[in-house]
Every structure is written in C-alpha cells, then in structure tokens.
C-alpha positions as a Markdown table, in Angstrom:
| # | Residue | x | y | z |
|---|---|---|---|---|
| 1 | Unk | -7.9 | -0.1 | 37.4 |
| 2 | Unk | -7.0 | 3.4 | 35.4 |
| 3 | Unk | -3.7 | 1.4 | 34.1 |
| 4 | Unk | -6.5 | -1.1 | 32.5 |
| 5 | Unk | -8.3 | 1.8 | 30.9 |
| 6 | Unk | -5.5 | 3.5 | 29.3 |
| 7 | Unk | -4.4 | 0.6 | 27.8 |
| 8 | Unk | -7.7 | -0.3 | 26.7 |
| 9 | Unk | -7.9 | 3.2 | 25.3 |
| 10 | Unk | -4.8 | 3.4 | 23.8 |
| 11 | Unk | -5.3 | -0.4 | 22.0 |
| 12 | Unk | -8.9 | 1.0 | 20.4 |
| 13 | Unk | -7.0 | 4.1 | 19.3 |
| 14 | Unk | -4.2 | 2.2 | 18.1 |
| 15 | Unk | -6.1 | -0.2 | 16.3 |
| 16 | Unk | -8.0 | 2.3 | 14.7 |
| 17 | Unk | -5.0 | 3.8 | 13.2 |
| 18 | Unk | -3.3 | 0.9 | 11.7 |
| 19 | Unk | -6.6 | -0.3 | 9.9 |
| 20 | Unk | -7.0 | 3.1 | 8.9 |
| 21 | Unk | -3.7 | 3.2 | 7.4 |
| 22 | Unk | -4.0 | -0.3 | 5.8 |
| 23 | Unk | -7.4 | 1.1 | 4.0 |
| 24 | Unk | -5.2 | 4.0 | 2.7 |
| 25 | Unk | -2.5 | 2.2 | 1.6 |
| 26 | Unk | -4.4 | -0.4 | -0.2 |
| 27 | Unk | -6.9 | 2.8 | -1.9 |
| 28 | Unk | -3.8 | 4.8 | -2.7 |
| 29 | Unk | -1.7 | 1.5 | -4.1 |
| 30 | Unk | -4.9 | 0.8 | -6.5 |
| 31 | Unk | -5.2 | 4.4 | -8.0 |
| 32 | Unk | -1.4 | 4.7 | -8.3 |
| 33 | Unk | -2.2 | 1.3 | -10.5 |
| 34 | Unk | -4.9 | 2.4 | -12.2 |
| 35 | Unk | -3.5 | 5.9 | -12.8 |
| 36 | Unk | 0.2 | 4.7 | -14.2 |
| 37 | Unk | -1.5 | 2.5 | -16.5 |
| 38 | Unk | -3.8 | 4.8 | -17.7 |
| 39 | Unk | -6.8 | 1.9 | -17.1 |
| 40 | Unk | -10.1 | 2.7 | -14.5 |
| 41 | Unk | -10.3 | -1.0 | -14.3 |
| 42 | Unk | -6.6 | -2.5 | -13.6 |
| 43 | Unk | -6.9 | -3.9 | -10.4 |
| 44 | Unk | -4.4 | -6.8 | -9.1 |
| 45 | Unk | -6.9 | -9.7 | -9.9 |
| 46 | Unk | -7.7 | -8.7 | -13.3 |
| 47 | Unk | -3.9 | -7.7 | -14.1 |
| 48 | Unk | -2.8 | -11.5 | -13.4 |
| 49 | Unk | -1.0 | -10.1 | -9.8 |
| 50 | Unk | -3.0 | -12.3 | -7.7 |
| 51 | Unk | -2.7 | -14.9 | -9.9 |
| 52 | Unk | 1.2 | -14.6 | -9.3 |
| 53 | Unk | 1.4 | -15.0 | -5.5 |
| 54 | Unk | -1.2 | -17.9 | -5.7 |
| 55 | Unk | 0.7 | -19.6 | -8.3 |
| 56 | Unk | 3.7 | -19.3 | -6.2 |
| 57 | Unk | 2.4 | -20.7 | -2.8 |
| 58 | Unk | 1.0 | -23.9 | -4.5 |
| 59 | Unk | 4.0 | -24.2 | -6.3 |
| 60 | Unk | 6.1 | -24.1 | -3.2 |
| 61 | Unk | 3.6 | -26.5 | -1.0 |
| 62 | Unk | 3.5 | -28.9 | -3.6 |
| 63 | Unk | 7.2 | -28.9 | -4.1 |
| 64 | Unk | 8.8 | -28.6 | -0.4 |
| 65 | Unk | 5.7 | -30.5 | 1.2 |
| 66 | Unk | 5.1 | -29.3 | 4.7 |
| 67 | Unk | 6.5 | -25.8 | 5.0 |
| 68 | Unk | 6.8 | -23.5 | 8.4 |
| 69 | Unk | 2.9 | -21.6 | 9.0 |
| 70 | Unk | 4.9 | -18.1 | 8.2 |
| 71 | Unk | 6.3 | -19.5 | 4.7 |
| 72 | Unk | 3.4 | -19.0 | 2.7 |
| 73 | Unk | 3.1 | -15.1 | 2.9 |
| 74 | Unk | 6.7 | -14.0 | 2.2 |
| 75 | Unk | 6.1 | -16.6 | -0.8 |
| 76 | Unk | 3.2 | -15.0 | -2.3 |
| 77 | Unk | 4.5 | -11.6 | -2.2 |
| 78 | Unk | 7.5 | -12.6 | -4.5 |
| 79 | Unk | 5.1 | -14.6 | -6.7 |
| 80 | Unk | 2.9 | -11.1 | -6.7 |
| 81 | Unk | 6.2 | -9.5 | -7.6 |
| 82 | Unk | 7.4 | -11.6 | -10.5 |
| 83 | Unk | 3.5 | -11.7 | -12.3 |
| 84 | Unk | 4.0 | -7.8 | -11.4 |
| 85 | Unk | 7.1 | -7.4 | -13.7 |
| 86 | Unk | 5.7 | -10.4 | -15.9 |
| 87 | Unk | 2.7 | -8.3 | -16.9 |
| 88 | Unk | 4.2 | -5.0 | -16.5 |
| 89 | Unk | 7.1 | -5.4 | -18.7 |
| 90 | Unk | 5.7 | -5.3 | -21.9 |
| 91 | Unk | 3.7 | -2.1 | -20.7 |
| 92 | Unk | 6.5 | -0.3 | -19.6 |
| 93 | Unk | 8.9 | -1.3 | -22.9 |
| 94 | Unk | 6.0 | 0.3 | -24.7 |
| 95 | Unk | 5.8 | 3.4 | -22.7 |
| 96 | Unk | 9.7 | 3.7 | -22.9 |
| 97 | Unk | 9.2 | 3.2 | -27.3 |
| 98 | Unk | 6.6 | 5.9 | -27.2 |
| 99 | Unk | 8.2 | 8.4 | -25.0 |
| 100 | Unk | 11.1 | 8.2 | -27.6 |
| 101 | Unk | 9.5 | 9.1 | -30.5 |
C-alpha cells in the first residue's frame, strides 16, 4: 500500500514538473521570437511557422497515402523548420546588411 502512494506521489510531482517546463519552454521560445525580431506581436501563426508544419503533413498524407500514426509529428516539425528559415531569411540577410554599414 505505501509502494502505491509513493508512486502516486511521485507521478503528481512528476507531472507537474514536465508541464511546468513545457509552459516555460513554450513562454521563453515566444519572447526569444519576439525579442530577436524586434516585433511584440511575432508569434509562430502570424509569422507563417505553423503554416509550414501544416503544409508539410498534408503534403506528405496526400502524397505517401496511409503513413505510420508517429509520421505526422516528426513531419511537421521540419515543415515548421523550413517556413522558419523561409521567413527568416530575408530578416536575417537584412540584419547582416545593416550591421555592416
């Protein structure tokens, strides 16, 4: 009975950690966005990020059909990578230009 309530314990402890850190992760990602582009309202939806990952998991259902229930998350993250460095890249060539001068 006490081996049940530890690990009760310790699963309510742990799972408030991890959702804790997710929260944190996801606060400090969005001002290191906001703050690097010198914009209070970049955000990943209105930046075309989102966009990118959703693209890419249509995309790949429509084009390899029926794909494995784990496929579709790896996908997205590369699609939200390449409309990361789509949009980005003008930004940063910028940035680079004016920095020079």
């Amino acid at each position: 009975m006490a081996q049940k309530k530890t690990f009760v314990i310790a699963l309510v402890v742990s799972t408030a950690c991890l959702v804790l850190a997710c929260l944190l992760g996801m606060a400090v990602s969005g001002s290191l966005l906001q703050t690097s582009l010198r914009n209070p309202l970049a955000a990943p939806d209105t930046l075309g990020i989102t966009a990118g990952g959703e693209l890419a998991t249509v995309v790949a259902l429509l084009g390899f059909g029926q794909l494995s229930p784990l496929a579709p998350t790896p996908i997205a993250f590369v699609g939200s990578l390449l409309g990361a460095i789509v949009v980005l890249l003008p930004w940063l060539r910028q940035a680079c230009s004016d920095s020079s001068d």
